[in-house]
C-alpha positions, 0 to 999 in steps of 0.5 A: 500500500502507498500513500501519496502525500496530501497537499496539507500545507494547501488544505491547512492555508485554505481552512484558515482563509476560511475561518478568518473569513467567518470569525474575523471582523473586515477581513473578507473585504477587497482593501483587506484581501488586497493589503494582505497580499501587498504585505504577503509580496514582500515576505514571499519574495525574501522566502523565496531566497530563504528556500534557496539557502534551506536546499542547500542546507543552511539557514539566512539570519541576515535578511532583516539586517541586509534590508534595513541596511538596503534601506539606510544606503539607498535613502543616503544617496538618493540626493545624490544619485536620484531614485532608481540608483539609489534602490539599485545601490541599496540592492546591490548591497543586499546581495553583496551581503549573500555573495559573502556569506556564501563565500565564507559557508562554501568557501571556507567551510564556516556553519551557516548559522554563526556566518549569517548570524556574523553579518547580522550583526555587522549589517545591522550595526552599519546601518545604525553608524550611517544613520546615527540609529535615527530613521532618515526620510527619503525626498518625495519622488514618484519614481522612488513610491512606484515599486510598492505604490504602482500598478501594471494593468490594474494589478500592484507591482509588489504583487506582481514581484512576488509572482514573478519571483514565484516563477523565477524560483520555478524554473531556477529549481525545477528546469535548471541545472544549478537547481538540481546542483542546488539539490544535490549539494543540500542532500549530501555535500560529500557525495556531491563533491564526490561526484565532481561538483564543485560545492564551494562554487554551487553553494556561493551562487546559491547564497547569491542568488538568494541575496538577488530575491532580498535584493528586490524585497528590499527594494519594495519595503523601502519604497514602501516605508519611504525612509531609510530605518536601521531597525527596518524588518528585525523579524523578516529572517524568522517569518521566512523561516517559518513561512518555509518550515510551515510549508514543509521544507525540510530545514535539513535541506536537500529538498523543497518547491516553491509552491510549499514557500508560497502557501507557508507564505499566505498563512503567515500573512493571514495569522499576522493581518487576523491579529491585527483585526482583532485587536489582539497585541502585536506580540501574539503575532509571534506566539502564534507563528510559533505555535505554527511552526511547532504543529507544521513540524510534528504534523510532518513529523507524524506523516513520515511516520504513516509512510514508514508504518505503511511501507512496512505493513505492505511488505 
């Protein structure tokens, strides 16, 4: 007897759209189904990134820190360098910051976590020291508010970002060949190495690329908050993570698709915009994307399980 696995996370996203639906207050309006999707953008968009690191095995911490840093340096030389260069150099930034961490987990073979914790606080701290810890508002510009004020045929660009990087991540893991590198290096990097793939090359690409995904999150929260803060996003690495674990990527890597980034995604978002609605403290965001993530696991926890009991009652 074989079990195909449901696609729980996909159940477990629509019954709780349900349930806000029918017990929360104002959240089955068109401006509240379209703000939680505008804010679903940006942390889709960064999940996306977050998944890449999560294939290969590792963990990224320091996408808080790398968008307050984006946000700090673009509204810095905006003045001098006007809109577009200004969000393009607080983006390069962002992936400069990837392109590190990658080099120092592929190349010097240093743990992801004390790497990215490491340019966590380094990020951070950079953006305190160019700001002096203060938030500095960015002049008024059409084109700087466009990235998460604008429309393309109706729909918001922040939105449209999300789907595309959707798409991109699609295709970089399913139709690519340094997506199934990525895999293999996350499933076993000795036997990976083993076989001839350069693992320190892979991984740093990895990292990269994920940095290119914060990059454009970024983008579109500093243009959405109009102003350069160094506290900006302290929690965006946790609710990536989560989104990811919620939608059952296996954070030992080597495994994922994008539709499980997606569906973590809109829960995370839905649990956020719910607490709000009902007035409950913002701190009840995290305890509920907490208790999230502890069922998503022991659910998959228990799944892994049926399949094994499964298979050996077959035999």
């Amino acid at each position: 007897m074989r079990i195909k696995r449901p696609p729980a996370v996909a159940l477990v996203c629509l019954g709780l759209f349900l349930l806000c639906c029918l017990l929360v207050p104002r959240f089955a309006t068109f401006g509240n189904i379209e703000n939680v999707l505008r804010v679903a953008a940006i942390l889709c968009i960064v999940a996306c990134g977050q998944a890449i690191v999560i294939i290969l095995g590792g963990i990224e911490f320091s996408f808080g820190a790398s968008v307050a840093l984006a946000s700090v340096v673009t509204v810095t030389v905006l003045p001098t360098t006007g809109p577009i260069a200004g969000l393009a150099a607080g983006g390069a930034c962002v992936i400069g910051i990837g392109a590190a961490n990658g080099w120092l987990v592929g190349r010097m073979g240093l743990p992801p976590v004390i790497v990215t914790l490491g340019t966590l606080m380094m990020a951070s701290g950079t953006a305190a020291w160019l700001v002096g810890g203060l938030p500095l508002d960015a002049p008024p510009s059409a084109a700087f508010s466009w990235p998460a004020r604008g429309r393309v045929l109706g729909m918001p660009v922040s939105i449209l970002a999300a789907m595309l990087a959707c798409l991109a991540l699609h295709l970089l893991l399913a139709h690519s060949r340094i997506g199934r590198l990525w895999y293999h290096v996350g499933a076993n990097p000795l036997a990976a190495r083993l076989a001839g793939i350069d693992v320190a090359r892979i991984t740093l690409l990895g990292y990269v690329v994920a940095g290119a995904f914060c990059a454009v999150g970024a983008i579109i929260l500093t243009s959405r908050v109009a102003s350069g803060q160094p506290a900006l996003a302290p929690n965006l690495p946790f609710e990536t993570i989560a989104a990811c674990a919620i939608g059952g990527l296996p954070l030992s890597g080597g495994r994922g698709h994008v539709l499980q980034v997606v569906f973590g995604v809109l829960t995370v978002a839905m649990l956020n915009n719910a607490v709000v609605l009902i007035n409950l403290p913002v701190a009840w965001q995290l305890v509920l994307l907490g208790l999230a993530v502890l069922a998503s696991v022991g659910l998959q926890k228990d799944w892994a399980a049926l399949k094994r009991l499964a298979g050996r009652t077959a035999r």
